[in-house]
MIMINU-717045 format. One record per residue (C-alpha): y negated, x negated, z negated; residue number from 1. Coordinates in pm, 1 decimal, always signed. Each point is the difference from the previous one (the first is absolute). Layout:
// residues N
<pt><y>Y</y><x>X</x><z>Z</z><seq>NUM</seq></pt>
...
END
This chain:
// residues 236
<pt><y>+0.0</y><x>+0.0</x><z>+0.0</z><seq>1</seq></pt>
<pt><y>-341.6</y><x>-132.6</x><z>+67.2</z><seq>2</seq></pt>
<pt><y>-264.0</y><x>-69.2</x><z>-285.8</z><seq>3</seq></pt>
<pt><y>-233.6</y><x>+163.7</x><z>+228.1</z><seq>4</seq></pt>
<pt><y>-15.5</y><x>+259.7</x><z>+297.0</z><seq>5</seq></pt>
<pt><y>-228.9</y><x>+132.8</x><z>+165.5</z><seq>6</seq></pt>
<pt><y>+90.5</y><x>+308.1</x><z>+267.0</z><seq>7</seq></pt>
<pt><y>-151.4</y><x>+163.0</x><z>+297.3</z><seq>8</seq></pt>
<pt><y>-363.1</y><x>-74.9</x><z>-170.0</z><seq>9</seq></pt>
<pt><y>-303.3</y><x>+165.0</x><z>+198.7</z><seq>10</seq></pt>
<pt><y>-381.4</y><x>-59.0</x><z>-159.8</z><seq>11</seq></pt>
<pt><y>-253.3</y><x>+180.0</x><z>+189.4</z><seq>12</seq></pt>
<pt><y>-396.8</y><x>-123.2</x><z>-66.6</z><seq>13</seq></pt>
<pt><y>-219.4</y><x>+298.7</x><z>+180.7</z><seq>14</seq></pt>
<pt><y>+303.1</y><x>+170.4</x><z>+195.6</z><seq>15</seq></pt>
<pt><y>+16.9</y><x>-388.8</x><z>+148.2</z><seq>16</seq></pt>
<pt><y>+364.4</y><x>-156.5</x><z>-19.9</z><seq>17</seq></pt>
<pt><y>+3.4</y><x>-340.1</x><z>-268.1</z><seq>18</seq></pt>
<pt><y>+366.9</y><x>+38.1</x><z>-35.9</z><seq>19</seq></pt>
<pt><y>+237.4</y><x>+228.0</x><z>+179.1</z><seq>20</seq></pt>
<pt><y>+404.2</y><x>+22.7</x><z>-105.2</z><seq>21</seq></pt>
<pt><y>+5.4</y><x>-381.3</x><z>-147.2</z><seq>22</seq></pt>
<pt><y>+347.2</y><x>-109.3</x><z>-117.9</z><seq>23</seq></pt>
<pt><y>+24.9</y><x>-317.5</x><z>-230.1</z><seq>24</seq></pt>
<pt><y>+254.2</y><x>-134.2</x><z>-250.1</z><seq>25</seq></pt>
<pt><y>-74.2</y><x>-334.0</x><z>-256.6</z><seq>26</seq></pt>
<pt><y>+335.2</y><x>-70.9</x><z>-190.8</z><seq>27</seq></pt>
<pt><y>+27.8</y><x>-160.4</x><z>-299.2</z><seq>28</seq></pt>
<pt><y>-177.8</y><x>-351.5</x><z>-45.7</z><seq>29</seq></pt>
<pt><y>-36.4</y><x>+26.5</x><z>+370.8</z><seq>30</seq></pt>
<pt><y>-295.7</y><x>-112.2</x><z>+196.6</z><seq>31</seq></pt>
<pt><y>-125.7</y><x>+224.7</x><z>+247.5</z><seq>32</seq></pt>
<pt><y>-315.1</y><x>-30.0</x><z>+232.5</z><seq>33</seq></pt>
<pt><y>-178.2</y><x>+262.1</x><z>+197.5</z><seq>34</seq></pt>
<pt><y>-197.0</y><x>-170.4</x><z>+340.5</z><seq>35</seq></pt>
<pt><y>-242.1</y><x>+164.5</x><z>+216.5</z><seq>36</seq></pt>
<pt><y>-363.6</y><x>-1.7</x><z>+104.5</z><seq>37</seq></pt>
<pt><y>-296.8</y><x>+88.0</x><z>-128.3</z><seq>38</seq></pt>
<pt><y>-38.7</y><x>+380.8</x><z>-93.4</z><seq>39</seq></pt>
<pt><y>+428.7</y><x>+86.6</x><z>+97.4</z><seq>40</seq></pt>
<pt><y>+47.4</y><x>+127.1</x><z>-328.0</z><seq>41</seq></pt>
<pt><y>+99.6</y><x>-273.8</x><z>-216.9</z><seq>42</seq></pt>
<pt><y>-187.5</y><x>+31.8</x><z>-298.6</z><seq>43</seq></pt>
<pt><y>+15.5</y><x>+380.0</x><z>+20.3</z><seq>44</seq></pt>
<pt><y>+381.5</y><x>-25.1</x><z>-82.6</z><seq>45</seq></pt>
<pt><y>-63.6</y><x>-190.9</x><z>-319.6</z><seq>46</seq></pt>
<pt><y>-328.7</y><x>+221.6</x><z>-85.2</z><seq>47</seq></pt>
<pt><y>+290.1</y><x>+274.3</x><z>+63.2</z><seq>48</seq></pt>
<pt><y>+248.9</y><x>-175.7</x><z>-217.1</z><seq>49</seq></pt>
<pt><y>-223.4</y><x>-14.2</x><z>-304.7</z><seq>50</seq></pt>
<pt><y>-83.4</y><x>+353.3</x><z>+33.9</z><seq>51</seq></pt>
<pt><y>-386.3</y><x>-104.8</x><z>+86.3</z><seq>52</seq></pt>
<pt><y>+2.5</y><x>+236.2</x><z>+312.8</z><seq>53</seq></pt>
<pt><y>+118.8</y><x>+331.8</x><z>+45.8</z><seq>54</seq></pt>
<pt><y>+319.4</y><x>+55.2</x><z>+262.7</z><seq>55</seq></pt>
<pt><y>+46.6</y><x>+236.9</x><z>+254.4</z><seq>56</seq></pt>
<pt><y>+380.9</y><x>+25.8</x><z>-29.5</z><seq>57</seq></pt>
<pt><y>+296.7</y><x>-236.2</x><z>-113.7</z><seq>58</seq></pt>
<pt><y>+162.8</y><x>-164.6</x><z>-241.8</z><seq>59</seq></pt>
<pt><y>-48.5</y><x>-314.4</x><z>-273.6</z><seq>60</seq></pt>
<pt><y>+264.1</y><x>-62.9</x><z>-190.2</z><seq>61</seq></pt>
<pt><y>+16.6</y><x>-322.6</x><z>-290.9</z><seq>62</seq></pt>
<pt><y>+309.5</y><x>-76.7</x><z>-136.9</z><seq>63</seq></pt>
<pt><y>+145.8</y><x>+383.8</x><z>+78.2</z><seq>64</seq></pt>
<pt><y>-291.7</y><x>+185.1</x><z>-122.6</z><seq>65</seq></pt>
<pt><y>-189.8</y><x>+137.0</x><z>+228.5</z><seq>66</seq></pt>
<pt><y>-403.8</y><x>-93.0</x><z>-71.8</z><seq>67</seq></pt>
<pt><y>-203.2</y><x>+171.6</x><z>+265.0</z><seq>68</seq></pt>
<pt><y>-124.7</y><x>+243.1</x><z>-250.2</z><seq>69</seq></pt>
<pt><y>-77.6</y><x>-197.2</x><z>-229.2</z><seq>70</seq></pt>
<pt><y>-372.8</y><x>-119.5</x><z>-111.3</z><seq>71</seq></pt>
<pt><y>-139.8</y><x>-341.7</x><z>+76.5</z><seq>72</seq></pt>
<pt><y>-7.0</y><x>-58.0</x><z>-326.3</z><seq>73</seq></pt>
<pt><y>+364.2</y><x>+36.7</x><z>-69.1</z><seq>74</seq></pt>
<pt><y>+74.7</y><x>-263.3</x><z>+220.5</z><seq>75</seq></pt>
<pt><y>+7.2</y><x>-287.7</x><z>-171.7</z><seq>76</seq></pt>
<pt><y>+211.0</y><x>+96.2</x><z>-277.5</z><seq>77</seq></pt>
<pt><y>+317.9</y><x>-37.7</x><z>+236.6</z><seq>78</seq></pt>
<pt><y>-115.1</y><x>-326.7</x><z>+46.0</z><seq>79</seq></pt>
<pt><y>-156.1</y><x>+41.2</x><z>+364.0</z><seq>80</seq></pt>
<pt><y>-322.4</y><x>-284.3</x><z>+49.1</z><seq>81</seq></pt>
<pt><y>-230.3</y><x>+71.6</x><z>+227.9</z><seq>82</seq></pt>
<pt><y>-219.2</y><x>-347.9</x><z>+46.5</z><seq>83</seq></pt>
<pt><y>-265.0</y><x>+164.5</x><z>+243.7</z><seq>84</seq></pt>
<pt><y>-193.1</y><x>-139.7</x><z>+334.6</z><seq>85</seq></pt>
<pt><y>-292.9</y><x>-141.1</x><z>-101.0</z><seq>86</seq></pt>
<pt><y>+111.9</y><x>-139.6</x><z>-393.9</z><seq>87</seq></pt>
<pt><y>-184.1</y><x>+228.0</x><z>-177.4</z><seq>88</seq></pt>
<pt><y>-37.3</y><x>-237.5</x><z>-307.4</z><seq>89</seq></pt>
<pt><y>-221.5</y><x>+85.8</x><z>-273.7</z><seq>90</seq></pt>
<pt><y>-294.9</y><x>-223.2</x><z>+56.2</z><seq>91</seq></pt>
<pt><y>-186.6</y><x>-17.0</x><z>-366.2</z><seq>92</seq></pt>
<pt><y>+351.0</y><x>+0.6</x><z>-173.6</z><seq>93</seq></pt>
<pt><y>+179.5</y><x>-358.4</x><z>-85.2</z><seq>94</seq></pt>
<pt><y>+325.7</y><x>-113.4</x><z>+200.7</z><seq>95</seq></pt>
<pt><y>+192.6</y><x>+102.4</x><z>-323.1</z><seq>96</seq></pt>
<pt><y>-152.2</y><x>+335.9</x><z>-0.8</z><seq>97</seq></pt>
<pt><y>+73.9</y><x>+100.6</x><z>+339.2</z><seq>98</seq></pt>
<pt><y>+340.3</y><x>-166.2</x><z>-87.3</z><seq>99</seq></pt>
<pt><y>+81.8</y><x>+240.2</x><z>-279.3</z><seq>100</seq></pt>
<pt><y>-141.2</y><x>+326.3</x><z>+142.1</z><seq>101</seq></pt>
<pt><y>+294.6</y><x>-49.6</x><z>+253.2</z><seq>102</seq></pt>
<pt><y>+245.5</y><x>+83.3</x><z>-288.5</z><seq>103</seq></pt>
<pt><y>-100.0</y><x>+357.4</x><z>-21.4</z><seq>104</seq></pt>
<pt><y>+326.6</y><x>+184.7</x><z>-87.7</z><seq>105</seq></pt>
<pt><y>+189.6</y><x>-25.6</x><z>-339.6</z><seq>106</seq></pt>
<pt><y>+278.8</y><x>-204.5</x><z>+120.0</z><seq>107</seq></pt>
<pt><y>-223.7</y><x>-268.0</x><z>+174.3</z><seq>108</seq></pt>
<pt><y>-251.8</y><x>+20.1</x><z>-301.5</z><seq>109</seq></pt>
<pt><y>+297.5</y><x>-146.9</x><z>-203.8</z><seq>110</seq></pt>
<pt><y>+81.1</y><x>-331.0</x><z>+217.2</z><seq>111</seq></pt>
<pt><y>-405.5</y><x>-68.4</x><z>+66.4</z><seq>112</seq></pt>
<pt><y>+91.3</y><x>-357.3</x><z>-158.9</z><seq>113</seq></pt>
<pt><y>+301.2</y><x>-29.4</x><z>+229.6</z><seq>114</seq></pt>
<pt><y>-227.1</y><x>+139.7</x><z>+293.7</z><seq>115</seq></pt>
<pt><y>-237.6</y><x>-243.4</x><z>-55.9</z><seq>116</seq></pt>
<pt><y>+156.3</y><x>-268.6</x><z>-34.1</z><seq>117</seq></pt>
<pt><y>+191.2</y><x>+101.6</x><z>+348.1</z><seq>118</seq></pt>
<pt><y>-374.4</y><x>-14.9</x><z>+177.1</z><seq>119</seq></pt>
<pt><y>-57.9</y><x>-320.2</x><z>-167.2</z><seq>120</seq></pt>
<pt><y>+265.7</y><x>-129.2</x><z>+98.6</z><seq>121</seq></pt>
<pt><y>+0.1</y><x>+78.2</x><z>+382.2</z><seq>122</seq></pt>
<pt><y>-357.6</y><x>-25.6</x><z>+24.0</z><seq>123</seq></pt>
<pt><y>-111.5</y><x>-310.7</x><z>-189.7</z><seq>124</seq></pt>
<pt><y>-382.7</y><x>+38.1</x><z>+120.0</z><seq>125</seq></pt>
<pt><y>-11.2</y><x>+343.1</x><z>-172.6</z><seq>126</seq></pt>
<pt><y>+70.2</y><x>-131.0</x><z>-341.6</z><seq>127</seq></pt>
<pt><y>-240.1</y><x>-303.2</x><z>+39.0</z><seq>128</seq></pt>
<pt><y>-252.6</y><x>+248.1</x><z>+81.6</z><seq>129</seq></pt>
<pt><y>+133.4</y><x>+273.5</x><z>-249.2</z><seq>130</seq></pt>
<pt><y>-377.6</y><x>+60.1</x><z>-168.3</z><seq>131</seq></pt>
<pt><y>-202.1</y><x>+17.9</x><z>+289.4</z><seq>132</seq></pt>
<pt><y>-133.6</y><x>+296.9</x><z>+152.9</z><seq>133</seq></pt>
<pt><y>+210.8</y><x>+178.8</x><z>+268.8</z><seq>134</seq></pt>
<pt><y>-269.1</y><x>+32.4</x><z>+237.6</z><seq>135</seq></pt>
<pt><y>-83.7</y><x>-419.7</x><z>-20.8</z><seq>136</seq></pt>
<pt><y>+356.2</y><x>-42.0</x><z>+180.7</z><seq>137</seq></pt>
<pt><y>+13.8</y><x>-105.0</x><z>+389.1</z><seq>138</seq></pt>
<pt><y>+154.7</y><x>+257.3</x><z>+187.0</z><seq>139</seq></pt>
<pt><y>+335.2</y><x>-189.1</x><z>-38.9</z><seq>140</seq></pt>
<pt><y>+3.1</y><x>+3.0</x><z>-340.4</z><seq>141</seq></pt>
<pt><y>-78.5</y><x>+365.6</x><z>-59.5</z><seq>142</seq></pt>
<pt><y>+283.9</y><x>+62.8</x><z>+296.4</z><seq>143</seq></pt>
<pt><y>+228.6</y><x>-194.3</x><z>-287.7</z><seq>144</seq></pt>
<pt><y>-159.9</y><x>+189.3</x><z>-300.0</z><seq>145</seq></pt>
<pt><y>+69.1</y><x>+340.7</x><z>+190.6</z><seq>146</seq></pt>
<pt><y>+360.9</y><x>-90.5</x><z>+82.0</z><seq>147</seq></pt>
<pt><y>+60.0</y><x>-132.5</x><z>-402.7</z><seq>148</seq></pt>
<pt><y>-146.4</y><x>+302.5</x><z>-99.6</z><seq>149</seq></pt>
<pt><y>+238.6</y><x>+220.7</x><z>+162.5</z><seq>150</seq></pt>
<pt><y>+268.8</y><x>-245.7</x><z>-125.3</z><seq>151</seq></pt>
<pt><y>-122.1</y><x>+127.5</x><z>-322.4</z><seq>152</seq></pt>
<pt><y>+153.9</y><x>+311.7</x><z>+33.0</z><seq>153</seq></pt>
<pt><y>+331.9</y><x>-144.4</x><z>-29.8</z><seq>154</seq></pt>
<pt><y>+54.4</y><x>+142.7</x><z>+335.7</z><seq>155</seq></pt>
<pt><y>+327.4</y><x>+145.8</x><z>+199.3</z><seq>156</seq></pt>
<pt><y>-187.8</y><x>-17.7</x><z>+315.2</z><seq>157</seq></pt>
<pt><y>-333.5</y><x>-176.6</x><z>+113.7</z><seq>158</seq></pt>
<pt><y>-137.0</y><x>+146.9</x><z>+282.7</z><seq>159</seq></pt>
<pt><y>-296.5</y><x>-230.4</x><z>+138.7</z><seq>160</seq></pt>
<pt><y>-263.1</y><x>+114.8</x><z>+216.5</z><seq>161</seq></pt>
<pt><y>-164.1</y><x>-285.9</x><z>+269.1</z><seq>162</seq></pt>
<pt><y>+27.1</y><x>-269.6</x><z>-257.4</z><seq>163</seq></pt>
<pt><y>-107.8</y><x>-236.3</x><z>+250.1</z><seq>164</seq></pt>
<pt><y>-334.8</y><x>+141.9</x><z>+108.3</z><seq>165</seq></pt>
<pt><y>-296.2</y><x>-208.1</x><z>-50.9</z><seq>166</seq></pt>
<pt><y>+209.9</y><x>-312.9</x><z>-125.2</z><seq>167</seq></pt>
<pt><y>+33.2</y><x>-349.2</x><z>+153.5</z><seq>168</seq></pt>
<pt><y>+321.2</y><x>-93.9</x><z>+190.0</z><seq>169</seq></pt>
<pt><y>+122.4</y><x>-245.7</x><z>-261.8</z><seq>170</seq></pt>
<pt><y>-67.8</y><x>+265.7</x><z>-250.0</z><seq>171</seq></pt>
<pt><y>+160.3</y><x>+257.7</x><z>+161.5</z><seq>172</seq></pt>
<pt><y>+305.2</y><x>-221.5</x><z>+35.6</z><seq>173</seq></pt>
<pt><y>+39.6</y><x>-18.2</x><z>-365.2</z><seq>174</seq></pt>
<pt><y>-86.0</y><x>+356.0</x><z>-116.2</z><seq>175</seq></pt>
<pt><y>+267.6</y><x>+71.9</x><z>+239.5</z><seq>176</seq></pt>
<pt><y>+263.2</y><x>-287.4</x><z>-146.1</z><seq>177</seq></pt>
<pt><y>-121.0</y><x>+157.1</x><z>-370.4</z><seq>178</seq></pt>
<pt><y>+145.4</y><x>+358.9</x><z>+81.4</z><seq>179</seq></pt>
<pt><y>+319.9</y><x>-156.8</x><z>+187.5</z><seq>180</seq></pt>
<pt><y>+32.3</y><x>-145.0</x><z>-366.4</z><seq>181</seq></pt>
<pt><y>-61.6</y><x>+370.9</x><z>-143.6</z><seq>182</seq></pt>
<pt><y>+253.7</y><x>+143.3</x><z>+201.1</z><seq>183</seq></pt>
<pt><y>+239.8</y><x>-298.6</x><z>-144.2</z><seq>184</seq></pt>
<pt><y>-39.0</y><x>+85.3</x><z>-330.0</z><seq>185</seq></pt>
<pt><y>+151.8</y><x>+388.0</x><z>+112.2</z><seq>186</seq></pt>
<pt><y>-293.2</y><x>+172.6</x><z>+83.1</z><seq>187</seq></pt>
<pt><y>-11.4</y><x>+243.4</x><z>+313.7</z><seq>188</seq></pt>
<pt><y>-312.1</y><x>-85.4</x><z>+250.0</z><seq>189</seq></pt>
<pt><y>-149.6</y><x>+252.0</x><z>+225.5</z><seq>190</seq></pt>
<pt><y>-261.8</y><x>-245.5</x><z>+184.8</z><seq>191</seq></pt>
<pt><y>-249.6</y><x>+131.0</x><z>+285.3</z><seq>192</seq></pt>
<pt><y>-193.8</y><x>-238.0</x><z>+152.6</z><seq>193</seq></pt>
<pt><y>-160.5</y><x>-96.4</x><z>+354.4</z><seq>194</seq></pt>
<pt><y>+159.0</y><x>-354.0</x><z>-42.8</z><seq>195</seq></pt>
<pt><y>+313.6</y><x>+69.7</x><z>+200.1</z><seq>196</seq></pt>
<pt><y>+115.9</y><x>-374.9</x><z>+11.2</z><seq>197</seq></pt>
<pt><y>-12.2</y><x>-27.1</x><z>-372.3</z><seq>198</seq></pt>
<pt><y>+140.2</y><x>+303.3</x><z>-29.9</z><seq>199</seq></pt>
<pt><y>+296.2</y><x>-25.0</x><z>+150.8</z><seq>200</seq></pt>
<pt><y>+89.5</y><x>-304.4</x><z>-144.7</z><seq>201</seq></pt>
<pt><y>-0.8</y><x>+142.7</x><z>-296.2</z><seq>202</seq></pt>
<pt><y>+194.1</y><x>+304.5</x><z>+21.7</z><seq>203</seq></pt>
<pt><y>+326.3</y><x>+178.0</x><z>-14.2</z><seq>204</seq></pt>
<pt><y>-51.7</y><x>+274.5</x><z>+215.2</z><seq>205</seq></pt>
<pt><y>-291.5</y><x>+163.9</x><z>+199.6</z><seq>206</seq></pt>
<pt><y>-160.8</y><x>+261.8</x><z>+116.0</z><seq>207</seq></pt>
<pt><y>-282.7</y><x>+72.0</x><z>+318.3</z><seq>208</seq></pt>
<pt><y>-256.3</y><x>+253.5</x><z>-8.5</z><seq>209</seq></pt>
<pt><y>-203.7</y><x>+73.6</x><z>+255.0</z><seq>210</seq></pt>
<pt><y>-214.4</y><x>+353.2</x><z>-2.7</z><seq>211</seq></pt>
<pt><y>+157.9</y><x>+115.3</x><z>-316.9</z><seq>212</seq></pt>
<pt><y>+343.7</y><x>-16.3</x><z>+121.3</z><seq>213</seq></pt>
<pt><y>+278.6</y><x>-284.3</x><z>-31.1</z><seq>214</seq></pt>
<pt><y>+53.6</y><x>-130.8</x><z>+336.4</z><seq>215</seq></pt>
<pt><y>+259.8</y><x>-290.2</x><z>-81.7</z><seq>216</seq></pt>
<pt><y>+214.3</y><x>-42.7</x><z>-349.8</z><seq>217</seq></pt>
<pt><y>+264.3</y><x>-286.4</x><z>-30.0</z><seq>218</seq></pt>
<pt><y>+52.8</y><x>-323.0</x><z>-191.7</z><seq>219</seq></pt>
<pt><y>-259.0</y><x>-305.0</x><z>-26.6</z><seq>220</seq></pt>
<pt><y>+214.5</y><x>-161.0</x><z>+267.2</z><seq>221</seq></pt>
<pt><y>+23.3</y><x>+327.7</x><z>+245.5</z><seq>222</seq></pt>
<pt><y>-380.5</y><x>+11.9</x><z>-2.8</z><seq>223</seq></pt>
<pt><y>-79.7</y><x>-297.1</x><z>+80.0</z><seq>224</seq></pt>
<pt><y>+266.6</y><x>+15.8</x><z>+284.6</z><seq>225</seq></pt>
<pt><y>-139.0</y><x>+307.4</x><z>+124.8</z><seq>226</seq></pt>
<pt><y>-198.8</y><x>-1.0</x><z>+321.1</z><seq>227</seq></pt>
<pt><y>-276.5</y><x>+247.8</x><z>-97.0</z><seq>228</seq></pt>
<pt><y>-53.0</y><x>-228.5</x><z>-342.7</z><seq>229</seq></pt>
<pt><y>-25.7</y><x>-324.2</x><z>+181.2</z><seq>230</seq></pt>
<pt><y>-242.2</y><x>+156.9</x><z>+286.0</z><seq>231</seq></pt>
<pt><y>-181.3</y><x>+217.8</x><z>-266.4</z><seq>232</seq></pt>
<pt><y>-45.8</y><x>-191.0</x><z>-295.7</z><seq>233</seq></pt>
<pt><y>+146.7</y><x>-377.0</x><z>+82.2</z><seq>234</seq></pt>
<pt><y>-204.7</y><x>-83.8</x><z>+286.6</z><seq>235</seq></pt>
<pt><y>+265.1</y><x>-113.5</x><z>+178.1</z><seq>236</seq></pt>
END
């Protein structure tokens, strides 16, 4: 049984298709990446996911219980983490701070020393800057605190939206080579991202959107064997 499915999904903005009858699966500490261009409906799905936009029909189901009723705020308390486009960090709070408002359920409010020392650990900058503002970070560094802060939730799965946007190459590399390492320690990845290189390096499995629908599913190796991909997204 997959940790998470998602079934003929449809998300309508103004009577305008973001989504229509999208069909994904993420296993069990399995890394799964979604690929398309700008504006195909990529972010939607995980906006859908965490219950941040309505749907139109279908189905959402975590660990066999159906969540596509249920409020954004319920969310995280089956240990779905949502690290959004953009970061989102708070900018007058300290590193710590932003750290520890990741741990907002009971169970993750318990291991906060555990958590944190997990974030330390695979992100060695964040604990040498630990007091300083979240808003003094370079982009790269708030991309890390954002990812450590959903970490903080003592996740099942991290779904990560465009992690990638805005950041050097070198640092993209190794926020990339940082969630590989997340998905080591057990943790399922849903990862969107215009990167499609990185991407598929890292992944198990994948999925292309393109107008709100999946076009191509298949393993990391059958995308980047697949025609379309390669003329599409591979340049080649």
């Amino acid at each position: 049984m997959s940790l998470l499915s998602v079934e003929n999904l449809s998300v309508y903005y103004d009577h305008m298709p973001a989504l229509v009858d999208v069909g994904i699966s993420v296993g069990e500490g399995e890394f799964v990446g979604v690929i398309g261009s700008n504006r195909a409906g990529k972010s939607t799905l995980l906006r859908a996911i965490s219950r941040l936009v309505p749907l139109t029909k279908g189905k959402i189901v975590f660990d066999g219980q159906p969540v596509q009723t249920l409020p954004p705020h319920k969310i995280p308390s089956l240990r779905i983490a949502h690290v959004p486009e953009g970061r989102q960090v708070f900018p007058r709070l300290s590193v710590e701070e932003n750290l520890s408002l990741g741990a907002i359920i009971p169970s993750a409010k318990k291991k906060r020393a555990q958590g944190l020392e997990l974030a330390y650990a695979l992100f060695p900058r964040l604990l040498q800057r630990r007091k300083q503002l979240g808003g003094t970070l370079s982009g790269g560094e708030q991309q890390m605190l954002a990812i450590a802060r959903g970490l903080m939730l003592d996740p099942r799965l991290l779904m990560l939206d465009e992690p990638s946007i805005g950041l050097a190459p070198m640092l993209v590399k190794e926020v990339f080579a940082k969630v590989k390492e997340i998905q080591a320690l057990g943790t399922a990845v849903l990862l969107v991202d215009q990167n499609v290189i990185l991407t598929l390096g890292c992944i198990d499995r994948g999925y292309v959107i393109e107008n709100g629908r999946v076009v191509i599913a298949g393993s990391a190796d059958e995308l980047k064997g697949n025609p379309a991909v390669k003329e599409a997204y591979l340049g080649m």
